[in-house]
MDTraj code that builds the backbone (N, CA, C; nanometers):
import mdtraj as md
import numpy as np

residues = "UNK UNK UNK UNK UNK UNK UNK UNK UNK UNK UNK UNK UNK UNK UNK UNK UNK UNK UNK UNK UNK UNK UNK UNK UNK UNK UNK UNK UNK UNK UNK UNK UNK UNK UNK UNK UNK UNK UNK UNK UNK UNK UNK UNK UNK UNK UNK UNK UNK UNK UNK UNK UNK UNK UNK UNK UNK UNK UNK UNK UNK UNK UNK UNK UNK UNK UNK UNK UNK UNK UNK UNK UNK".split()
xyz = np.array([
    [-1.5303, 0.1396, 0.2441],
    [-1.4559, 0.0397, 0.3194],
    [-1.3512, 0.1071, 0.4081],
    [-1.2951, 0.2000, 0.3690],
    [-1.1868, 0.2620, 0.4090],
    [-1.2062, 0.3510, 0.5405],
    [-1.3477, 0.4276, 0.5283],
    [-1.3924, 0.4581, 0.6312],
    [-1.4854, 0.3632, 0.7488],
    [-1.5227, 0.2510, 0.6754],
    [-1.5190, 0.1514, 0.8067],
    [-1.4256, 0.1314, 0.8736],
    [-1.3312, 0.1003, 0.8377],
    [-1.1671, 0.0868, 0.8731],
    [-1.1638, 0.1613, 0.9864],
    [-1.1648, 0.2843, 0.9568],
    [-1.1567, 0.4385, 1.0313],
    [-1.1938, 0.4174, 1.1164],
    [-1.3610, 0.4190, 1.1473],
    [-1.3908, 0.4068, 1.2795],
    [-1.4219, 0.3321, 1.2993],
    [-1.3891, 0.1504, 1.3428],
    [-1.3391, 0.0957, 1.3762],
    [-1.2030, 0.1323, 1.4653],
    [-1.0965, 0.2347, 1.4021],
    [-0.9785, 0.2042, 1.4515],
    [-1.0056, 0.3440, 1.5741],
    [-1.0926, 0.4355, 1.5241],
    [-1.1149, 0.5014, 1.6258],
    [-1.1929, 0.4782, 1.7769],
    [-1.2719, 0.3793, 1.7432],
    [-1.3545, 0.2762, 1.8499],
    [-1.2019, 0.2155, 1.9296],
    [-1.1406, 0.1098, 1.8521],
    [-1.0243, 0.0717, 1.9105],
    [-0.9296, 0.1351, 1.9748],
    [-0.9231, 0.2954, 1.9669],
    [-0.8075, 0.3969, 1.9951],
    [-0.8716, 0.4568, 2.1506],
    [-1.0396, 0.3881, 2.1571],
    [-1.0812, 0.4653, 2.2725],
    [-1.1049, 0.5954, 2.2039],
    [-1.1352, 0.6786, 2.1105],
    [-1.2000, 0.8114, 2.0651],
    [-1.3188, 0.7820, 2.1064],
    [-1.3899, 0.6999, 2.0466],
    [-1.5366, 0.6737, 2.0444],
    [-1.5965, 0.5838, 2.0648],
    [-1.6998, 0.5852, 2.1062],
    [-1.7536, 0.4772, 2.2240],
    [-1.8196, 0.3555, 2.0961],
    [-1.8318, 0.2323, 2.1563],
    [-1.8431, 0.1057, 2.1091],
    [-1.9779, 0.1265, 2.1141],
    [-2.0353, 0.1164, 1.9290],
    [-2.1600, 0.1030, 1.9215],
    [-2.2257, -0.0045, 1.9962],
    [-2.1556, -0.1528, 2.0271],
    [-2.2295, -0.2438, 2.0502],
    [-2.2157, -0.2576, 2.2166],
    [-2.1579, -0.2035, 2.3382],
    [-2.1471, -0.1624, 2.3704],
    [-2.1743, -0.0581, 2.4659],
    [-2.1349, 0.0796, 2.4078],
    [-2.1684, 0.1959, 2.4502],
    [-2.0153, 0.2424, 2.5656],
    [-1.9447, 0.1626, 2.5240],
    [-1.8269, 0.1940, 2.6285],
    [-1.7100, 0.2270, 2.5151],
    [-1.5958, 0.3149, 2.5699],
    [-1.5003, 0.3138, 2.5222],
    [-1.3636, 0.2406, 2.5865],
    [-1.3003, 0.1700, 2.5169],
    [-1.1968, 0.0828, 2.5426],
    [-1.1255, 0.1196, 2.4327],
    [-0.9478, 0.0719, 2.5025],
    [-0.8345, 0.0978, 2.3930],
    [-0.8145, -0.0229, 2.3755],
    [-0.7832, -0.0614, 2.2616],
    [-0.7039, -0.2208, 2.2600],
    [-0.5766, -0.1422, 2.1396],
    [-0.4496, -0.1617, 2.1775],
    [-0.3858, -0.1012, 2.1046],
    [-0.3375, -0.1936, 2.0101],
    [-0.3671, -0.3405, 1.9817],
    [-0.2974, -0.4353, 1.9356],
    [-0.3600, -0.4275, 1.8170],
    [-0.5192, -0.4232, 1.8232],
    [-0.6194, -0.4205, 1.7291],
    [-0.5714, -0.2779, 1.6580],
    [-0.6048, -0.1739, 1.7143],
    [-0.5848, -0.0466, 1.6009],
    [-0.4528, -0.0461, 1.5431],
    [-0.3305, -0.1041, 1.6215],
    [-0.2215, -0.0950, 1.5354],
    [-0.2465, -0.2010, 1.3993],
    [-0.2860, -0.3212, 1.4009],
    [-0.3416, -0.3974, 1.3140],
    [-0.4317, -0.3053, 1.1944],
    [-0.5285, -0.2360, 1.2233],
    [-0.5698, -0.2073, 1.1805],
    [-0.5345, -0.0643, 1.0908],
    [-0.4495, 0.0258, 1.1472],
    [-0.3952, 0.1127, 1.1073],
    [-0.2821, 0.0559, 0.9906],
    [-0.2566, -0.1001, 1.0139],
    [-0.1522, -0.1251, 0.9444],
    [-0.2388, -0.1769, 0.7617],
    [-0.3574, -0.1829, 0.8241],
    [-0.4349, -0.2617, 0.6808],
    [-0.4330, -0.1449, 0.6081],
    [-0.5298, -0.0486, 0.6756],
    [-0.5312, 0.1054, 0.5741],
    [-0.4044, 0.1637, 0.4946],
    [-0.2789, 0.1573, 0.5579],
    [-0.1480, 0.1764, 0.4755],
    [-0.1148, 0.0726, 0.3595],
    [-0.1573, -0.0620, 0.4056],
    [-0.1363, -0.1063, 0.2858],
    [-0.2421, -0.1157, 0.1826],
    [-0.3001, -0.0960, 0.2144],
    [-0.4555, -0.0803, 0.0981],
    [-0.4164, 0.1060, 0.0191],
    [-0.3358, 0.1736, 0.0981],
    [-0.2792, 0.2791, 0.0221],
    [-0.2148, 0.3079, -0.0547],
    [-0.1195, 0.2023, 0.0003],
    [0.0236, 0.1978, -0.0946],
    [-0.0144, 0.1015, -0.2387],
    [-0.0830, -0.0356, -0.1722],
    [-0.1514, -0.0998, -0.3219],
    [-0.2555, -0.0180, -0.4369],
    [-0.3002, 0.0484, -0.3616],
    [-0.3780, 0.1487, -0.4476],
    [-0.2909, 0.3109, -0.5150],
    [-0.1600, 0.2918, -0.4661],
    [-0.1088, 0.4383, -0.5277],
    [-0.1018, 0.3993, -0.6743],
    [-0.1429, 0.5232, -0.7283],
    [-0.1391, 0.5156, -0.8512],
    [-0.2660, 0.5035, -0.9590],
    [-0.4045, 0.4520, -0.8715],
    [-0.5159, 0.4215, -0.8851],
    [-0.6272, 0.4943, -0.8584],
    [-0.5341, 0.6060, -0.7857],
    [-0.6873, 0.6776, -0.6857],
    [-0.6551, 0.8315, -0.7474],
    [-0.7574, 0.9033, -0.7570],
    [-0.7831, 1.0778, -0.7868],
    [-0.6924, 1.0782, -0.6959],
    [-0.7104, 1.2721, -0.6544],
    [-0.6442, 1.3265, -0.5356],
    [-0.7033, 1.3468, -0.4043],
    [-0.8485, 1.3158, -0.4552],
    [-0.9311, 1.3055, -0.3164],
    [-0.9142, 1.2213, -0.2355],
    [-0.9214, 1.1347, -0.3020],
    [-0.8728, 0.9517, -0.2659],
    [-0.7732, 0.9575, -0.2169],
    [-0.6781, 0.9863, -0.2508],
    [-0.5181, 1.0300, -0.1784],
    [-0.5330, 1.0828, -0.1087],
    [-0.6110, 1.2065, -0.0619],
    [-0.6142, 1.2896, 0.0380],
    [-0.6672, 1.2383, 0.1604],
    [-0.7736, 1.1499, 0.0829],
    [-0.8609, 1.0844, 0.2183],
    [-0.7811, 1.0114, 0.2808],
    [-0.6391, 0.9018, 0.2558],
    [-0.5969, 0.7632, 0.2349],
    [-0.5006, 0.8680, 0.3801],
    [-0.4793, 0.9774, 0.3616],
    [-0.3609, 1.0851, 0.4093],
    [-0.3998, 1.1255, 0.5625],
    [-0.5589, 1.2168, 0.4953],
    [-0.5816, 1.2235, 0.6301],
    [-0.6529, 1.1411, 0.7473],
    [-0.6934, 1.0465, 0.6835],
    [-0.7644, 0.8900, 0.8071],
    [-0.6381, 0.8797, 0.8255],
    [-0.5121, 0.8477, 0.7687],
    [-0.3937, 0.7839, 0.8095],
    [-0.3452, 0.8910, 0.9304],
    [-0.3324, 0.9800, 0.9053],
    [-0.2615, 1.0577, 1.0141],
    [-0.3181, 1.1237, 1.1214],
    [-0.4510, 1.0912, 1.1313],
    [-0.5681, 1.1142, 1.2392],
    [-0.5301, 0.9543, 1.3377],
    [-0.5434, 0.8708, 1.3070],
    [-0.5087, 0.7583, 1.3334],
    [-0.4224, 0.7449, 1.3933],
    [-0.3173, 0.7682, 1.3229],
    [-0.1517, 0.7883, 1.3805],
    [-0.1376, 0.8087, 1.5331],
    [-0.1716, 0.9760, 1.4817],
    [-0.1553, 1.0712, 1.6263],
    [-0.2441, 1.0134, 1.7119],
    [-0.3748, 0.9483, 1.7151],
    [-0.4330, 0.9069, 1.8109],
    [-0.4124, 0.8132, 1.8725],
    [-0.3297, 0.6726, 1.8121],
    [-0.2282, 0.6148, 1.8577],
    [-0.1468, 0.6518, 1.9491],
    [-0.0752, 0.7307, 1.8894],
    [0.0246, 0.7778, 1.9478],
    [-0.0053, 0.8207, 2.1251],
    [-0.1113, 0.9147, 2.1196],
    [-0.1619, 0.9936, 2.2414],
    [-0.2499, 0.8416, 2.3341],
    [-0.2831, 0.7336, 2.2649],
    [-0.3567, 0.6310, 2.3268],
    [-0.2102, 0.5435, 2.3892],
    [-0.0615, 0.5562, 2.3268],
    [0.0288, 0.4883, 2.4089],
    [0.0682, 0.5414, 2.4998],
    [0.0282, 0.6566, 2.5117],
    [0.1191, 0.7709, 2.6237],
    [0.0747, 0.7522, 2.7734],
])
top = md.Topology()
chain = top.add_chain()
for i, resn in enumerate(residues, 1):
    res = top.add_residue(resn, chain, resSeq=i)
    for name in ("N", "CA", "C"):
        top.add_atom(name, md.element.get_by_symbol(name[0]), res)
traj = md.Trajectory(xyz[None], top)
């Protein structure tokens, strides 16, 4: 689920082109939305997950982030 999330938010960030589609578009309203579900599905889950799980929750989150970030600029 978590990596649906992902790319989804990378489709939305403009990384990668829209399977349905074939175009890339930013909608920044959507990936911030969406970047905001994955944090909380993190934080509800601390405490629940290995360290992989954590790791994963870490690095989708901060791949995301920065691509945000570089998609407001």
């Amino acid at each position: 689920f978590i990596l649906s999330l992902y790319s989804s938010g990378l489709v939305q960030l403009g990384k990668v082109e829209d399977p349905s589609t074939g175009n890339k578009s930013v909608n920044i309203e959507l990936a911030q939305h969406t970047i905001d579900m994955i944090a909380m599905l993190e934080e509800k889950t601390k405490g629940n997950l290995n360290d992989e799980e954590t790791n994963l929750f870490k690095a989708l989150l901060s791949e995301l982030r920065l691509a945000f970030v570089e998609a407001k600029a």
